[in-house]
N, C-alpha and C positions, 0 to 999 in steps of 0.2 A: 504493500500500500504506500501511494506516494505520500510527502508531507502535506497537497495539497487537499488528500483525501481526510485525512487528520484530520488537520482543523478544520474543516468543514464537519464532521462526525463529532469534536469538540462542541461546534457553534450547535450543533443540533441539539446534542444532548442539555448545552444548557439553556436550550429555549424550552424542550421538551419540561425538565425539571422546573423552571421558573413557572411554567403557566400551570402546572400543578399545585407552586404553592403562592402563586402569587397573594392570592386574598387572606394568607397568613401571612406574609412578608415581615409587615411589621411588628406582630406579637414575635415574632422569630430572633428578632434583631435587636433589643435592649445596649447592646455597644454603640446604635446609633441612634433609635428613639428613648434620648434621655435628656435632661434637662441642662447637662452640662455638654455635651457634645452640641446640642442643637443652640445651644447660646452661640458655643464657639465658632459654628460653624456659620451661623448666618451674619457674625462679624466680619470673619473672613469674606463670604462676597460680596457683603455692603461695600468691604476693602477694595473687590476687584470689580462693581461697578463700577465706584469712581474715580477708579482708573484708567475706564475705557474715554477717549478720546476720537473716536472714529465716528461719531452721531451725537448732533446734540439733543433729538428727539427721545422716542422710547426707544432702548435699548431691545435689540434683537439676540435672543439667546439662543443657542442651540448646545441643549438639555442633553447631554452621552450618556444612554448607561440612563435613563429616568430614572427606572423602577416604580413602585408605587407614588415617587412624585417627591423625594427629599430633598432635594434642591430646586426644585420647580415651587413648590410652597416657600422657600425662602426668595426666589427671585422674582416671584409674582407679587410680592410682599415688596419689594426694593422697585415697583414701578415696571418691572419687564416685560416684551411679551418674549414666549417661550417655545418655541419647538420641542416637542417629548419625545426624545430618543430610543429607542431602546431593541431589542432581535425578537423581545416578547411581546407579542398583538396585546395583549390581557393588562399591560404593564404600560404600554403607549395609549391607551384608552382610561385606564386608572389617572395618569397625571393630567392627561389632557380633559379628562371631563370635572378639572380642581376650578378651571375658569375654562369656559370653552372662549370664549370673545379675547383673550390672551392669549391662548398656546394654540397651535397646529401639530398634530401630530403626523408622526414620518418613522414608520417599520426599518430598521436597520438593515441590512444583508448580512451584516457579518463578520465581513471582511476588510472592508474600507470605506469612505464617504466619496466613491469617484461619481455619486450623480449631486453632489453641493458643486454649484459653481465657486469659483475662488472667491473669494472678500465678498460670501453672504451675509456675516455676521458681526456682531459689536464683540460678543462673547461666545465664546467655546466651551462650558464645562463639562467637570468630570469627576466621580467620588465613588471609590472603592467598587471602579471598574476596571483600570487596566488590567489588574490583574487576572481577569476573567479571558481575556481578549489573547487567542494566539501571537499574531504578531502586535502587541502593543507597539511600537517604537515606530511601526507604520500610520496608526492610530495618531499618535502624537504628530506627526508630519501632518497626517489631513486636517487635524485640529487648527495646525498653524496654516495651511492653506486656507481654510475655509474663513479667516476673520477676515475682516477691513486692516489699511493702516490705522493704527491706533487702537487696534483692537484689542483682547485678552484672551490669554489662556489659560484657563484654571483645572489643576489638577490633584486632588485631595485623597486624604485618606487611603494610601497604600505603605506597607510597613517602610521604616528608614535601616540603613545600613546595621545602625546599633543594634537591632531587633535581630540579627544573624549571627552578633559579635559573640555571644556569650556573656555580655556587659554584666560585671557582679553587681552592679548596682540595681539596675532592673531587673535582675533574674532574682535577686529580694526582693523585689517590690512583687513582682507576680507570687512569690512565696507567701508573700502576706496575702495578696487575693485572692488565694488559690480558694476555688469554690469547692467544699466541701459536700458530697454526696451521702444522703442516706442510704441505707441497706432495701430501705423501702424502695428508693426509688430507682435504685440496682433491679430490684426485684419487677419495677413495673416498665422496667426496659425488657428485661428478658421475656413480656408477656406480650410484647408488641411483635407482630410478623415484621417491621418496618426495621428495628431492629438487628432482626437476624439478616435481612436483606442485605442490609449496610455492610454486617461482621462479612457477608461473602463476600461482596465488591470488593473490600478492604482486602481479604486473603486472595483475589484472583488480579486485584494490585495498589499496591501499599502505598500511592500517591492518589488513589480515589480520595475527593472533597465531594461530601452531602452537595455541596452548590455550586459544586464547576469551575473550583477555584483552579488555578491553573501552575501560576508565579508566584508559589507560597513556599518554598523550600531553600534551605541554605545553597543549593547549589544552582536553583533559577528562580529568581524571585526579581521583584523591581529594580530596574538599574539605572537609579536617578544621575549619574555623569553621563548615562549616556543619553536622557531623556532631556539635559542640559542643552546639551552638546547639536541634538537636534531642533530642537528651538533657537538657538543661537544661528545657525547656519538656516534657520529659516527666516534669518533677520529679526531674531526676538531678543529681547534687552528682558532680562529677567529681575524682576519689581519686588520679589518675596518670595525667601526659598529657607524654610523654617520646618526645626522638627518638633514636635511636640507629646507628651505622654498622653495617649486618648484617655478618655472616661469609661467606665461598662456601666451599667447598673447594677451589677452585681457588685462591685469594690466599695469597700470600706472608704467613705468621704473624705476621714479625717486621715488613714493612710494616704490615698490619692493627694489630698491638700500638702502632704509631709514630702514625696517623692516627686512631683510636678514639676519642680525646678530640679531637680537632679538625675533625670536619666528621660529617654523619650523612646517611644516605637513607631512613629507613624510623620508621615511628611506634608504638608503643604508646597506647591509651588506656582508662584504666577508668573507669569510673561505678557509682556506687552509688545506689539510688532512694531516695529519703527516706519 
């Protein structure tokens, strides 16, 4: 089977899984529906609204990666209209019916944005999807094609460098929030068909993710110099390029409040195009 069969059987499966769980998405995800992430984050693109300089009207955004509509609800809130990206029909009709008179929505392929014509947009974003994405780093290219001059690129929430290092400092901190499991609820896994499902994936191969994660391993994971490197070469002057320790809902507050300034897992990055 070629590479190009792959990732195409990749892209399938995680549209197939996504539109099974799309209407639970968010009871699923407590690392991003919480009170402290979504603060964060909707500072963050308040940040890179007003840094676009390519329109001084409503900003045109084009939403990667929607999903049930996390950054679409922040940037319809900051005045935007939105384009709802996304490879799952279930998941471009979820963000796009948040305001239908603001967002348009537009079914992904998969593989690249070659039917955006170039400088459609003020904004580009993007939030704990590349790593979903086989060739992410071609991903990021289309991103910087498809803006205006003056336009942004924003790319959020995928692990940073530290997160692979073995950093003692973080790998305490996760020892403090290691979630502890009851025996009960040991017991009400083992009663789930869904469960054993999983346990086989897993033994017929040992880099199955429940969500189609892809770039989550110390030996291929996000490679933010090189995500640099192609935005620079795409004429992008890069505005904020910060690591930060996420929130879960599961962690200890006052732990998280202790460790927040001394170690991080996860990256921001914005570019603007000259």
């Amino acid at each position: 089977m070629n590479q190009n069969n792959t990732n195409a059987d990749k892209v399938r499966e995680n549209i197939d899984l996504h539109e099974r769980i799309a209407s639970r998405y968010d009871d699923r995800h407590g690392e991003i529906y919480n009170d402290v992430e979504q603060e964060r984050l909707h500072h963050e693109l308040e940040h890179a609204v007003r840094l676009v300089t390519s329109s001084s009207g409503q900003p045109r955004v084009f939403d990667l990666g929607c999903g049930s509509g996390n950054l679409t609800r922040h940037l319809l809130a900051l005045g935007c209209h939105v384009t709802t990206a996304d490879v799952t029909p279930t998941f471009v009709k979820m963000a796009s019916a948040l305001d239908p008179a603001n967002t348009t929505p537009y079914v992904l392929n998969g593989v690249d944005l070659s039917e955006i014509p170039d400088a459609s947009f003020d904004l580009a974003a993007t939030y704990s999807v590349l790593h979903h994405i086989p060739d992410y780093i071609l991903i990021v290219q289309e991103m910087a094609r498809i803006v205006k001059p003056g336009g942004i690129v924003y790319l959020d929430h995928e692990r940073c460098e530290r997160y692979y290092q073995n950093d003692a400092v973080l790998q305490r901190f996760f020892t403090l929030t290691k979630e502890h499991l009851t025996v009960r609820w040991y017991i009400s896994q083992l009663l789930r068909p869904a469960w054993w499902v999983k346990r086989w994936k897993k033994t017929l191969n040992p880099r199955y993710q429940e969500e189609g994660d892809i770039h989550v391993w110390p030996d291929d994971h996000i490679e933010w110099p090189r995500i640099r490197e192609t935005l620079q070469h795409a004429g992008m002057k890069i505005e904020r390029d910060h690591s930060y320790l996420h929130f879960q809902s599961r962690y200890d507050r006052g732990v998280y409040e202790q460790y927040r300034s001394q170690c991080e897992d996860m990256r921001v990055l914005i570019a603007r195009k000259g």
